[in-house]
N, C-alpha and C positions, 0 to 999 in steps of 0.2 A: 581434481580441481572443482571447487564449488565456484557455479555459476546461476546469478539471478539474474530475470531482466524484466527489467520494468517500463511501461509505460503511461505515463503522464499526462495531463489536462496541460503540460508545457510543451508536448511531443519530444520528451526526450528519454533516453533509453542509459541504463547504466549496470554494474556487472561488481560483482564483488569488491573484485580491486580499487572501486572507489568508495568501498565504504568508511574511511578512517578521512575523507575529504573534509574541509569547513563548511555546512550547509550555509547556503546564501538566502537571505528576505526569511528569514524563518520566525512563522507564528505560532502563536498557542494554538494545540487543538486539540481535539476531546472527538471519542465517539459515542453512538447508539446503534441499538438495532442490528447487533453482533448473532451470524447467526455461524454454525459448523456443520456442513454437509461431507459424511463419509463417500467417499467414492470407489475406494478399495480397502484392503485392510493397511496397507502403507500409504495412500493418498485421499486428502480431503481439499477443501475446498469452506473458505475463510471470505464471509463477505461481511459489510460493516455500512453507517453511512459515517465518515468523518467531515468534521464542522471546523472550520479555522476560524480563529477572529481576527476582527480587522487591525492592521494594525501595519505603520510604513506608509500611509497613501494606499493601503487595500484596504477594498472592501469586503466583510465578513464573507464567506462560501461554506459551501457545502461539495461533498462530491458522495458516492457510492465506490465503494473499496470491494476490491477481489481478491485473493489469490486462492495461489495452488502451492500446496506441503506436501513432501513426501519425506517417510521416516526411512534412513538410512543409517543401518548400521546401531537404531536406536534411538536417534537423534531425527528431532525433526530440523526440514530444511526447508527453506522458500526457493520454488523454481520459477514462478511468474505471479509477477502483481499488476493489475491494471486501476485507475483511475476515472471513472468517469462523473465530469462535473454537473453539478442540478444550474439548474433556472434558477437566476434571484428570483428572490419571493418579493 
């Protein structure tokens, strides 16, 4: 069983099995500042900042993106992503 879990600048946490769901309020967003830190030879560590625009009654944001990859079997997988959002500017 592949399992991910994430958590969110919404506090909420979700797992594979919902990945084929309809994403709801969904905006444009674009990253920078993509960096890849090895941590073993099957695990690294994937940081980013992503930028949303406004859009719906939101206002534009930003947050800092994380995860954690490990390659199984050849294949890489996500086992945890975190979100943490910036200060409006």
């Amino acid at each position: 069983m592949t399992y991910q879990l994430e958590i969110g600048s919404c506090k909420t946490t979700g797992n594979a099995s919902e990945a084929g769901a309809p994403v709801k309020n969904a905006r444009a967003a674009g990253g920078s500042e993509f960096s890849l830190l090895p941590l073993a030879p099957d695990l690294a560590q994937v940081t980013y900042l992503c930028h949303n625009a406004a859009a719906g009654g939101l206002a534009a944001s930003s947050a800092w993106r994380s995860s954690l990859w490990r390659c199984r079997e050849g294949r890489w997988q996500m086992l945890f992503h975190q979100g943490t959002p910036r200060p409006s500017a």
